[in-house]
C-alpha atoms as a printed R data frame, in Angstrom:
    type eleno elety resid chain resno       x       y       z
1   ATOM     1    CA   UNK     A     1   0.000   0.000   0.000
2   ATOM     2    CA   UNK     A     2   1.500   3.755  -0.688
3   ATOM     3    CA   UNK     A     3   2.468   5.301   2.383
4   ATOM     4    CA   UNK     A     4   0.757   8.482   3.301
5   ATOM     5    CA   UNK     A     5   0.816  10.912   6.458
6   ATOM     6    CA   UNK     A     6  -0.774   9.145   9.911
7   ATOM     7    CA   UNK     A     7  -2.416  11.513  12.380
8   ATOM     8    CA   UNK     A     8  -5.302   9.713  14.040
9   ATOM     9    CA   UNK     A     9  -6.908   6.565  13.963
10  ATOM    10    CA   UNK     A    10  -4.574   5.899  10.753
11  ATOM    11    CA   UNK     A    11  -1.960   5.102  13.328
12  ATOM    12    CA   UNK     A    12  -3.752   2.071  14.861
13  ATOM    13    CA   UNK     A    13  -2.475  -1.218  13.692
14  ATOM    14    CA   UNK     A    14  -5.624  -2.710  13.609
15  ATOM    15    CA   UNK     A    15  -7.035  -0.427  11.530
16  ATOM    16    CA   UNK     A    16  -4.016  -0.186   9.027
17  ATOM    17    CA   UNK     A    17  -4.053  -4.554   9.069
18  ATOM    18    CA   UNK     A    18  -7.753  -4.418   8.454
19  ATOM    19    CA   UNK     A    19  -7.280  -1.871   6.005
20  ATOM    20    CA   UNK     A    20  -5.068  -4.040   3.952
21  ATOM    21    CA   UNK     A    21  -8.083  -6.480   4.793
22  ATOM    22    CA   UNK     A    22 -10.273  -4.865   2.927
23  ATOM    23    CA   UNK     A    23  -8.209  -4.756  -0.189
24  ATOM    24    CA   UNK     A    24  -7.402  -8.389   0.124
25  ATOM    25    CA   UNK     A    25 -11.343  -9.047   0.107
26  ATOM    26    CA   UNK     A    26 -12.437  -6.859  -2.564
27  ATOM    27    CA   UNK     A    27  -9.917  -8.421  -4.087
28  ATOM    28    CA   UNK     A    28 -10.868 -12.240  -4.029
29  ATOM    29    CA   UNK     A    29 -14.355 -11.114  -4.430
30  ATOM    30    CA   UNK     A    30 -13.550  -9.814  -8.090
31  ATOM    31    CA   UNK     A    31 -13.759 -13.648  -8.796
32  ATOM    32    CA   UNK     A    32 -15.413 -14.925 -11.785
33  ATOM    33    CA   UNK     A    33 -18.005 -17.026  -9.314
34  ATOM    34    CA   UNK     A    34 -17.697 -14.986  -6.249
35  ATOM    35    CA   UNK     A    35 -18.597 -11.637  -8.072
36  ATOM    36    CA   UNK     A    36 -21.886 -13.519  -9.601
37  ATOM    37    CA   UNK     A    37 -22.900 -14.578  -5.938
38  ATOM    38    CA   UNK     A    38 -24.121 -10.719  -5.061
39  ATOM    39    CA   UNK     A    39 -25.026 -11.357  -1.461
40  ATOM    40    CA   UNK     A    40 -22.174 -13.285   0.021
41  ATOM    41    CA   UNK     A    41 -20.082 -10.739  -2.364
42  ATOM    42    CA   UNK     A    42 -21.796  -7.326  -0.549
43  ATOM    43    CA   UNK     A    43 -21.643  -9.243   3.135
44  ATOM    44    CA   UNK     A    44 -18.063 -10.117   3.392
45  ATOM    45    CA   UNK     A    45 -17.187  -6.625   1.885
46  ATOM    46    CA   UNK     A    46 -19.591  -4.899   4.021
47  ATOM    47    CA   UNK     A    47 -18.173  -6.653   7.359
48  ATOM    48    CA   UNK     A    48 -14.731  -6.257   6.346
49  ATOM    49    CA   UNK     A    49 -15.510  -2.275   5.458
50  ATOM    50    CA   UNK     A    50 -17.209  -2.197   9.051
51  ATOM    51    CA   UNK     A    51 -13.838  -3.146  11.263
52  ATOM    52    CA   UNK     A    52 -12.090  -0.386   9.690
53  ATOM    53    CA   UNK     A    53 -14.865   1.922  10.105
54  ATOM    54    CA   UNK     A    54 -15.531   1.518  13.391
55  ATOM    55    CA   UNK     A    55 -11.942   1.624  14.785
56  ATOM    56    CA   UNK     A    56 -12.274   5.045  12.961
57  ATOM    57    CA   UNK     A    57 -15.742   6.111  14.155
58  ATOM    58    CA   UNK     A    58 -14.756   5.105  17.706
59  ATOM    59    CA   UNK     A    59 -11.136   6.587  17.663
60  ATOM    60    CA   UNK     A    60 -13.135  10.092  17.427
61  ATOM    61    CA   UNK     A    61 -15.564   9.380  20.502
62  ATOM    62    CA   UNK     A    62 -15.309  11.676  23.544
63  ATOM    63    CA   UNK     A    63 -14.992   8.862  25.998
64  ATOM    64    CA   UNK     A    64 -12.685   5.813  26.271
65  ATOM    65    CA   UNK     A    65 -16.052   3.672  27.315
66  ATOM    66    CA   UNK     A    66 -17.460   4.730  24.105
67  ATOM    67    CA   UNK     A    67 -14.313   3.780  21.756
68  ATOM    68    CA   UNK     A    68 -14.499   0.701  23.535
69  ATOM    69    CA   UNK     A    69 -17.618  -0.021  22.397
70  ATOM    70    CA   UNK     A    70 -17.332   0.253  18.879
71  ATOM    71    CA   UNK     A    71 -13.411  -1.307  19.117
72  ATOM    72    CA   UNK     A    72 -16.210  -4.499  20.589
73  ATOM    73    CA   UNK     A    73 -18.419  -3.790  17.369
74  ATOM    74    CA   UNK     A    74 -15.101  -4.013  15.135
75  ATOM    75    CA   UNK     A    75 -14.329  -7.272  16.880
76  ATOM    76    CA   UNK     A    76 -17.652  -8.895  16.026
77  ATOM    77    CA   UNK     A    77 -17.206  -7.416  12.181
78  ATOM    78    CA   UNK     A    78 -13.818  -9.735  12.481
79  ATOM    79    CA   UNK     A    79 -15.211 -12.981  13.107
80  ATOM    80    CA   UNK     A    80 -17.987 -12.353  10.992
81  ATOM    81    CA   UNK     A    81 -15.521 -11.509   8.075
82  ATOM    82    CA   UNK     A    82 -14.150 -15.245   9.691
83  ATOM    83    CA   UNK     A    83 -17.043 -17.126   9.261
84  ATOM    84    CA   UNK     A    84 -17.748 -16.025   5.681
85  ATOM    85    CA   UNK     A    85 -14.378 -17.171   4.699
86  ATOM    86    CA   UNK     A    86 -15.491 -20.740   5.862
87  ATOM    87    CA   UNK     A    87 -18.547 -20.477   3.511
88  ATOM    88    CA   UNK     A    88 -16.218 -19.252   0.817
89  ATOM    89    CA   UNK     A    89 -14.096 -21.550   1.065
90  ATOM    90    CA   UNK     A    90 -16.425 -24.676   1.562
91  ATOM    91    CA   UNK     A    91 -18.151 -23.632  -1.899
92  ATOM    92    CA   UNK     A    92 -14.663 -23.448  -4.035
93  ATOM    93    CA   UNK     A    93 -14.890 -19.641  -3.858
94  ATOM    94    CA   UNK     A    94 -11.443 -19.251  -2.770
95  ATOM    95    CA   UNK     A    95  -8.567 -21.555  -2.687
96  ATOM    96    CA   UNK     A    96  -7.101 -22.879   1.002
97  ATOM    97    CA   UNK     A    97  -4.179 -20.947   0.895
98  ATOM    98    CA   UNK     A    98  -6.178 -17.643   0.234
99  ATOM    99    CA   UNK     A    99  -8.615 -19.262   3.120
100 ATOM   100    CA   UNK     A   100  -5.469 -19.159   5.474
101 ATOM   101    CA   UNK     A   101  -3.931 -16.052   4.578
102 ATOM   102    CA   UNK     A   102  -7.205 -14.211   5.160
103 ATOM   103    CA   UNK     A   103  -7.904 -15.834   8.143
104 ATOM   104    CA   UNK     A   104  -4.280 -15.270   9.882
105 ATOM   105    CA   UNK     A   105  -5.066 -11.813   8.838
106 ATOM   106    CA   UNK     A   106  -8.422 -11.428  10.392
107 ATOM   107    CA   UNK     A   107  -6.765 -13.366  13.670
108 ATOM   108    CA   UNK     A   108  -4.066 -10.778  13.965
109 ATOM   109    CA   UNK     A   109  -6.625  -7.962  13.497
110 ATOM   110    CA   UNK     A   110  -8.933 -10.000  16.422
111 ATOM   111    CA   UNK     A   111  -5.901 -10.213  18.287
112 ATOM   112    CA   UNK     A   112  -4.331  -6.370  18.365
113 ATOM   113    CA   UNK     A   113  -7.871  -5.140  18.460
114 ATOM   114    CA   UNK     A   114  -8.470  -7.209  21.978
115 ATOM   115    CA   UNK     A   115  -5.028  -5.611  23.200
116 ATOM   116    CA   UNK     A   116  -6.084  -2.328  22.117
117 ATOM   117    CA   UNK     A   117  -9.177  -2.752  24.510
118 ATOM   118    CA   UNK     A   118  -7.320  -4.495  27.236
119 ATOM   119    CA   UNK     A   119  -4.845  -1.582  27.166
120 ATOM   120    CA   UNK     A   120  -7.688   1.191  27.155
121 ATOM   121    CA   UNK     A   121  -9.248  -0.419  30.063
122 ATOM   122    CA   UNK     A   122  -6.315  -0.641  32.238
123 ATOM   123    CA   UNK     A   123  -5.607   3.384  31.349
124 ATOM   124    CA   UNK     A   124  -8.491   4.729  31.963
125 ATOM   125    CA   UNK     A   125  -9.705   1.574  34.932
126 ATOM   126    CA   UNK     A   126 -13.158   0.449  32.950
């Protein structure tokens, strides 16, 4: 990805791995056969979109409690972007490899998202 300036939420590393996320996805689902199936197409975009956006949406919240709650939301987004990959992968939409490699990314995005929260809490003693 080109580099560009970081000020805010940018600077999160879950947000910049789910970024790269999202490129990966709208990438497999350019696929002859997963482009045709519309819905599972829009959902798995639409989940992956929604980590990024709420690490953003949250990162601007007045209150810790609050980014905390859509960090939680971002979370859910990541196993849901998990459990579509399953689906893809059981109907031949994507390969095993590209199964893995999405899902170690969406694990390492789970895990530094959990951290983040752990590490809010413990500032601000939630």
């Amino acid at each position: 990805m080109s580099e560009v300036r970081t000020r805010g939420f940018e600077q999160i590393i879950s947000w910049q791995k789910a970024r790269e996320l999202n490129k990966n996805i709208y990438g497999i689902t350019l696929k002859s056969n997963f482009n045709k199936d519309f819905a599972l197409r829009d959902q798995i975009r639409r989940a992956s979109i929604s980590i990024t956006s709420n690490i953003a949406e949250g990162y601007d919240r007045k209150s810790t409690k609050e980014f905390i709650y859509f960090l939680n939301i971002a979370q859910a987004s990541c196993y849901e972007v998990r459990s579509q990959l399953y689906l893809s992968m059981d109907i031949s939409y994507i390969t095993k490899k590209e199964f893995e490699e999405l899902f170690d990314l969406c694990e390492e995005i789970s895990k530094t998202i959990f951290g983040l929260i752990k590490h809010l809490k413990t500032k601000s003693d939630i």
